[in-house]
N, C-alpha and C positions, 0 to 999 in steps of 0.2 A: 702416691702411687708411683712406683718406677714401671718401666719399660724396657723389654730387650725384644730386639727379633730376630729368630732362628733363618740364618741368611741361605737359604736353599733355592737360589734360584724365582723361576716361577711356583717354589710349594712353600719359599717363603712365609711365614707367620708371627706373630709379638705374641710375646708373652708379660701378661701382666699382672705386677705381684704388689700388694698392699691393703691394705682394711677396710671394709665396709663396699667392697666392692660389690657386694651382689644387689648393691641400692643404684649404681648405675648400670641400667637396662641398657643404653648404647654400645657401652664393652663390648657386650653380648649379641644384640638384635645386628649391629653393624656385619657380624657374620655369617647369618643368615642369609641366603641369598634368593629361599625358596618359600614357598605357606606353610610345610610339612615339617613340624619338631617332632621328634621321637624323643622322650627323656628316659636312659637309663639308668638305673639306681637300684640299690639294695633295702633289704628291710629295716638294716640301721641307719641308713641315714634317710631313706622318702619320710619318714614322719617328724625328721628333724628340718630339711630343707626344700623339699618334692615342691611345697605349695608356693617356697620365695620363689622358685623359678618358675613356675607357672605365670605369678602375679606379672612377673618381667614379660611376658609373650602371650600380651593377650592379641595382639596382632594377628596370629599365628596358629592353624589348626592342629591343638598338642594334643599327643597320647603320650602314654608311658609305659613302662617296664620295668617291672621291681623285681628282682633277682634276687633268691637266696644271699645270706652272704656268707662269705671264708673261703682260703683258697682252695676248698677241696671242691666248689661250686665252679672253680674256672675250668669249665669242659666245655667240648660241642655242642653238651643235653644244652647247658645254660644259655649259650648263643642262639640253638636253635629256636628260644622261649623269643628272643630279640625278634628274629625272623618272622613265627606265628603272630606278633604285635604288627610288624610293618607291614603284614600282608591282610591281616584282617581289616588293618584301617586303609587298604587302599595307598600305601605310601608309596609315590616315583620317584625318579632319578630326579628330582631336583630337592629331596629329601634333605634335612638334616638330623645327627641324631647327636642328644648332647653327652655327654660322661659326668653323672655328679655321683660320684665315690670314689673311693683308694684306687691301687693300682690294679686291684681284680676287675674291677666293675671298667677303669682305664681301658686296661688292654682286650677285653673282651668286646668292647663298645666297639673300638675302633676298628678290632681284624672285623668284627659284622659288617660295619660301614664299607673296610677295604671291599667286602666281595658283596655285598646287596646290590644288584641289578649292574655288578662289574665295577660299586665304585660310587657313594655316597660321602657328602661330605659329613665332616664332626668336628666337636667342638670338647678342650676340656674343663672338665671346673674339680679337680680335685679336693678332695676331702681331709688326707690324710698328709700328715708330714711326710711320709716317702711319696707319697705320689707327688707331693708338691715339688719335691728337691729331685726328682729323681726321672720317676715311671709315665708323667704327664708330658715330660718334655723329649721328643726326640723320632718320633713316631714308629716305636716299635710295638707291635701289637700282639695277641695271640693267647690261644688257649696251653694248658698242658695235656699231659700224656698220661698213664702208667708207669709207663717206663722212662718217660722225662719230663720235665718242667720245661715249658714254653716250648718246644719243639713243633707245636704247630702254627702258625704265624706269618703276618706280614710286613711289610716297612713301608708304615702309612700315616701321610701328617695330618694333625689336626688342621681348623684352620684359623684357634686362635687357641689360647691355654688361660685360662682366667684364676690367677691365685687370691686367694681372700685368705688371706691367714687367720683372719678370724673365726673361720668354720674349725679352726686347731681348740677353740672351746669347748667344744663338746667333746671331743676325744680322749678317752681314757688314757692314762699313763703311760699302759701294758704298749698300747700302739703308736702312743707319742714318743717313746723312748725307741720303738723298734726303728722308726722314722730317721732318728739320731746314728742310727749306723751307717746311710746312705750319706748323711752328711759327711762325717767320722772319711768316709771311703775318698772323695773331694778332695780335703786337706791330705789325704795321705798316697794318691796317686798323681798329682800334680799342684801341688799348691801349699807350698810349705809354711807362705805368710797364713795362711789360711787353718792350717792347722796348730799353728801357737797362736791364733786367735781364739780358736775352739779349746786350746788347753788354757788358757785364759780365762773363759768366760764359760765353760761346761756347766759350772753350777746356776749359772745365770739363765742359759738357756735353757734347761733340763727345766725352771720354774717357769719358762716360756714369755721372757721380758720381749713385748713384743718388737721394740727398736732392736736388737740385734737378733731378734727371728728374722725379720725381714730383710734384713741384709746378709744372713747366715741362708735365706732361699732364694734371696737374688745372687749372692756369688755361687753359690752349687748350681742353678740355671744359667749363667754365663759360662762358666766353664764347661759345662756339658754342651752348652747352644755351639761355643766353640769347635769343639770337638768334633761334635755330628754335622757340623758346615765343613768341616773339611775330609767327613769320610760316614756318608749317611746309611749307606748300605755295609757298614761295618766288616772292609775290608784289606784293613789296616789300624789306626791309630786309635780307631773307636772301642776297641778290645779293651783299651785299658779301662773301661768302666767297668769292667767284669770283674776286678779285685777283690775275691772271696766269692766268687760266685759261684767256680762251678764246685769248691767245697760247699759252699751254703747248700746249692741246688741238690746235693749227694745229701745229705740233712733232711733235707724237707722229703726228696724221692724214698730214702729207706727209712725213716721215722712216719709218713703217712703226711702229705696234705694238712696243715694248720697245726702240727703238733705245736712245731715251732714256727712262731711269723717272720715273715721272708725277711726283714731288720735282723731277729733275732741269730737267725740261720748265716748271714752275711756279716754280725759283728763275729762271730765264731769263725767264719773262712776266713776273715780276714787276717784273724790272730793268725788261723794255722798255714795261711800264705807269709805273713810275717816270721813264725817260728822257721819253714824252709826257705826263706830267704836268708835266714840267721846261719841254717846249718850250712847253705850256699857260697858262704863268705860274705854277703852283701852288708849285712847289718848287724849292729851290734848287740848283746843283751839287754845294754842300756834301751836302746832305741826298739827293739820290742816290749821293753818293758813299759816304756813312754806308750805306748800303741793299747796293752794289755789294763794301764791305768787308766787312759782316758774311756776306753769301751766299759771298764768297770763302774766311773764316774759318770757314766749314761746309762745306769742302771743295767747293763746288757748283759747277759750269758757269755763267758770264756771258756767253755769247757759243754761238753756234749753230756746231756742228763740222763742217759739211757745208753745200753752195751748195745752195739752196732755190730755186725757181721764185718769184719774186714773184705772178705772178698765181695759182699754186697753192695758196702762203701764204695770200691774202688768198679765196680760195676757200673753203679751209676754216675761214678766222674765219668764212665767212658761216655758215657750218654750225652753228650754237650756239643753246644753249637760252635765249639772254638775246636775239637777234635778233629784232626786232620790223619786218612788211613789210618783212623785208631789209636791214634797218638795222640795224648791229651796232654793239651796247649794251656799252661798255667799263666797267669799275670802275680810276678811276682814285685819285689822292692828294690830297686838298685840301692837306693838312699830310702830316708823319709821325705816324702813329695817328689817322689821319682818314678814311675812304676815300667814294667816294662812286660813284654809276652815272651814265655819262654819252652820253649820243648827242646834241649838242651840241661836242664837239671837232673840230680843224678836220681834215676829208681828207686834206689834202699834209703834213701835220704827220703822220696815221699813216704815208703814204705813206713819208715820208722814217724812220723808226724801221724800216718792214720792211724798207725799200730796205738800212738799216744791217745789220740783226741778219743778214737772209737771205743776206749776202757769203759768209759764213762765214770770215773771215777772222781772224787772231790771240786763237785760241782760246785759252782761259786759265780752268787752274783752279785 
C-alpha cells in the first residue's frame, strides 16, 4: 500500500492506494469519528461490494442508498433520495456518509454531506478508474444542470479516499478505458516524465498490469494532491486540470447525459484543445499527433460520432465554471507536459476546431 496526503491544512487528509484494501477495516473505521454510516452507492456496484463494506462496520449503525446509475442520474432528484435515507433513519451531525462508486455516485455523496445539517463528514472509496485517478481526490463536489455539467456544487473534502484497485476487476472495458483519459490528461498537462511512461507502457496498462496501475494512480493523485494544496478553491493554477474539459463538458451538455462517458467526452477535448493549440503556434503536428495516437491506443474516441449544432456547441462552452463575463477561459498546451489557461487565443481559430470536430464525420476509435 502507498500513501500520500492531500496537505490542506486542518482539512488535511491521505489517500490510500493499493490491493486488497477493503480487508483492512482500520483504513476505514479510523475515520469515522461518529455511530452513523450512511453508504451510498448505485445499482452496479451495491451488489458487487454494498455487503464488503457493511461486513467492515459492524460497529457502527449503517443504512444505505442505492442510487440509479449514469450521469444523466447526477441531479438534485438523486441527492435528494440521499437526503430522504438520512432523515428517515434519524441521522445527526456527527453522521458519516461513505461514496462507493465512480465519480457520479463521488460527487453527489459529497455536495449531500457538504450541506446535511450545514456539514457532514464523508469518506471515498472509489470504484472506477477515473474516479480513482481523478474525481475522488480533491474535494470538488456537485450535481449537474440542463444547461450545464456540475454547475451546482461545493469544495468539500473527504476525510480519507481509500483506493483498492482491485475493485478495477469488475469493470468493464467501455469504463476502464474511459478512465485512461484522466490519466492521458496528467502526463500531458504537467508531467512529461509521465506521459512517455504512459506512451511506453499504454498496452500494458489498457490489460491492467496491476504494478504499473498502481503507480500510474499514485502519480495522477500526487500531482493532483499537489495542485489542489496550493489552490483548493480553484482560483488559479488548479484550472489546469480542466484540459479538455469544457470541450468534453459542451459533448456530454448537447449529445444528452451518458451518450458519451465523461473519459470519453475529455479524450475528445483534449485532442481538440491540442489541435488549437497547434493552430496557436504552440505545438507541432508531430506532437498532436503523439496526443491523437496514444488516446487511440486507449481505445478512446477522437472525433465526435454525431453532427452537433455549432452554435449549440459553443452555447454550452459558454456555460462553464472557468467563464469569466462570458468569456471562455480555455487550458490549452504550451508544450507537451505544459499546460496553461488562456483567453487570449484567436475566435476563428476556435471557430474553425468546432466547425471540424461538430461534422461528425469519420469517426474513429
Amino acid at each position: 500500500m502507498k500513501t500520500l496526503n492531500l496537505n490542506l491544512g486542518e482539512k488535511s487528509y491521505p489517500i490510500y492506494i493499493g490491493q486488497n484494501l477493503l480487508s483492512l477495516g482500520e483504513l476505514l473505521t479510523q475515520h469515522i469519528h461518529g455511530r452513523q454510516v450512511m453508504i451510498v452507492t448505485n445499482t452496479t456496484v451495491a451488489p458487487l461490494y454494498l455487503q464488503k463494506i457493511k461486513t467492515l462496520l459492524t460497529d457502527f449503525a449503517v443504512a444505505q442508498t442505492i442510487l440509479p446509475d449514469g450521469e444523466k442520474y447526477k441531479t438534485l432528484a438523486s441527492m435528494n433520495l440521499i437526503f430522504d435515507a438520512l432523515l428517515t433513519a434519524k441521522f445527526d451531525r456527527s453522521c458519516t456518509l461513505i461514496a462507493l462508486g465512480g465519480g457520479v455516485v463521488g460527487d453527489i455523496t459529497g455536495f449531500a454531506a457538504s450541506i446535511y445539517q450545514r456539514g457532514v463528514d464523508f469518506i471515498q472509496i472509489p470504484t472506477t478508474l477515473l474516479s480513482q485517478v481523478d474525481s475522488s481526490v480533491g474535494g470538488k463536489t456537485g450535481v449537474n444542470h440542463p444547461l450545464g455539467k456540475n454547475m451546482i456544487g461545493s469544495f468539500y473534502q473527504p476525510k480519507c479516499v481509500l483506493i483498492d484497485v482491485d475493485l478495477l476487476d469488475t469493470l468493464d472495458s467501455k469504463q476502464y478505458c474511459a478512465g485512461m483519459a484522466e490519466v492521458i490528461k496528467y502526463g500531458l498537462l504537467a508531467n512529461i516524465e509521465f506521459l512517455h511512461f504512459l506512451q511506453d507502457n499504454i498496452h500494458s496498462l489498457i490489460n491492467r498490469d496491476k504494478t504499473l496501475l498502481i503507480s500510474s494512480v499514485y502519480q495522477c493523485c500526487q500531482d493532483k494532491a499537489h495542485i489542489v494544496a496550493q489552490d483548493e478553491l480553484e482560483t488559479g493554477k488548479r484550472a489546469l486540470l480542466n484540459l479538455g474539459h469544457t470541450f468534453a463538458h459542451a459533448i456530454e451538455n448537447t449529445l444528452g447525459y451518458g451518450v458519451y462517458l465523461h473519459g470519453e467526452a475529455v479524450a475528445v477535448g483534449m485532442l481538440m484543445a491540442a489541435e488549437l493549440s497547434q493552430l496557436e503556434g504552440y505545438l507541432s503536428l508531430d506532437e498532436v499527433n503523439q496526443i491523437r495516437i496514444l488516446i487511440k491506443k486507449s481505445n478512446l474516441p477522437i472525433t465526435i460520432n454525431s453532427k452537433i449544432r455549432k452554435s449549440a456547441f459553443k452555447q454550452a462552452m459558454s456555460v462553464d465554471k472557468k467563464a469569466i463575463g462570458g468569456n471562455i477561459r480555455l487550458v490549452l498546451l504550451r508544450k507537451l507536459g505544459a499546460a496553461f489557461v488562456s483567453s487570449d487565443y484567436q475566435p476563428k481559430l476556435l471557430d474553425q476546431i468546432i466547425n471540424k470536430f461538430c461534422q461528425g464525420e469519420d469517426y474513429d476509435r
